[in-house]
C-alpha positions as CSV (number, residue, x, y, z in Angstrom):
1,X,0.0,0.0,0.0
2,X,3.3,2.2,0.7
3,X,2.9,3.0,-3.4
4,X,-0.7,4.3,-2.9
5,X,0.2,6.8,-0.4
6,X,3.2,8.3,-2.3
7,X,0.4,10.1,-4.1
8,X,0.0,13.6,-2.7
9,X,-4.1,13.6,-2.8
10,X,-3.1,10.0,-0.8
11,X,-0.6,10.7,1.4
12,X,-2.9,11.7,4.2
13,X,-5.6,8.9,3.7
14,X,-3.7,5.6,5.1
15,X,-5.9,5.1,8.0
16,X,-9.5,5.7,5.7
17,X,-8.1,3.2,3.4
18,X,-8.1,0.3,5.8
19,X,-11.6,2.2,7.7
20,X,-13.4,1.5,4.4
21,X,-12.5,-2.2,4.1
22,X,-14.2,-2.7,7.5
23,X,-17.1,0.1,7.3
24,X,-17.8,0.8,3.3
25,X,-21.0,3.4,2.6
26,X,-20.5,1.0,-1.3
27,X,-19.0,-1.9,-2.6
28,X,-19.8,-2.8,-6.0
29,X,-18.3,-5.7,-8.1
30,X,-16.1,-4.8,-11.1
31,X,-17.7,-5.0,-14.5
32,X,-14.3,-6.7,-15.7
33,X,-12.8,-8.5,-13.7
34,X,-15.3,-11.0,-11.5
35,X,-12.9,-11.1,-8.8
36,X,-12.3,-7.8,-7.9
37,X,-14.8,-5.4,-5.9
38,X,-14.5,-1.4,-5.6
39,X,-15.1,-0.4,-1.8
40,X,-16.3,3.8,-2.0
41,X,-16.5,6.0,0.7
42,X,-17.1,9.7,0.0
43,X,-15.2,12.1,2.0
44,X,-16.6,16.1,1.2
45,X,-12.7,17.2,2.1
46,X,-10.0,16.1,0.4
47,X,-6.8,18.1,-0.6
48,X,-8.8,18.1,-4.0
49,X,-12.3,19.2,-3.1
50,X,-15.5,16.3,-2.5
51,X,-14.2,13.3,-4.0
52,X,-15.4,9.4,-3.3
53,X,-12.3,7.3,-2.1
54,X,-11.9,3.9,-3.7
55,X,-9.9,1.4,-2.7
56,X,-9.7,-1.6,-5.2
57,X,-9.6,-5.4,-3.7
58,X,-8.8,-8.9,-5.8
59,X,-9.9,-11.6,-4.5
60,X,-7.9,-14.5,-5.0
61,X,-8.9,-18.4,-3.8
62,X,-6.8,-18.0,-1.0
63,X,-5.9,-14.5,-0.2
64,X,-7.0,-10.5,-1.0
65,X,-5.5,-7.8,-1.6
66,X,-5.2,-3.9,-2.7
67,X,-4.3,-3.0,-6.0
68,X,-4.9,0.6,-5.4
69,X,-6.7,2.9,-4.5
70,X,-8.0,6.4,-5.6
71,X,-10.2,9.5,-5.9
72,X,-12.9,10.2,-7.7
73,X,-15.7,11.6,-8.7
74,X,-18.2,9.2,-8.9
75,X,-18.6,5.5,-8.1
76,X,-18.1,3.3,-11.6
77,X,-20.8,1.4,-12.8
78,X,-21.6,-2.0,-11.6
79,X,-23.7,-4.3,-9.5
80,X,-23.5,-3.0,-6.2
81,X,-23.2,-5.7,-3.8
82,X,-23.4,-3.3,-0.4
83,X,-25.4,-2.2,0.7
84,X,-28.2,-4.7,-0.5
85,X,-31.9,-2.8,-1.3
């Protein structure tokens, strides 16, 4: 994760990164990649105005992990899979 931080709209978001992993306000599955979910948060100040944080997880048979994480915008399309309606 030491990568993701080296970003200067990151550096100060360590800490929110592994918040949203436990406490996401989405999560919605990738339209590419079946094992991989984006977990969003959206945080109204950020060193770059109101942006949603997204931290990206793969999911392997064994094991997860971050491949990075970022912000933006909006949340990309896809089936949401929290919170269920």
């Amino acid at each position: 994760m030491a990568h993701i931080l080296e970003h200067p709209e990151m550096r100060d978001m360590g800490a929110e990164i592994e918040r949203i992993l436990h406490e996401p306000q989405l999560v919605r599955g990738s339209r590419s990649d079946a094992a991989v979910c984006l977990f969003y948060e959206f945080h109204a100040q950020t060193i770059v105005g109101g942006k949603w944080l997204c931290v990206v997880v793969k999911y392997l048979q064994d094991d997860a992990f971050v491949v990075t994480a970022y912000l933006t915008d909006k949340p990309k399309n896809g089936k949401t899979l929290w919170p269920i309606n």
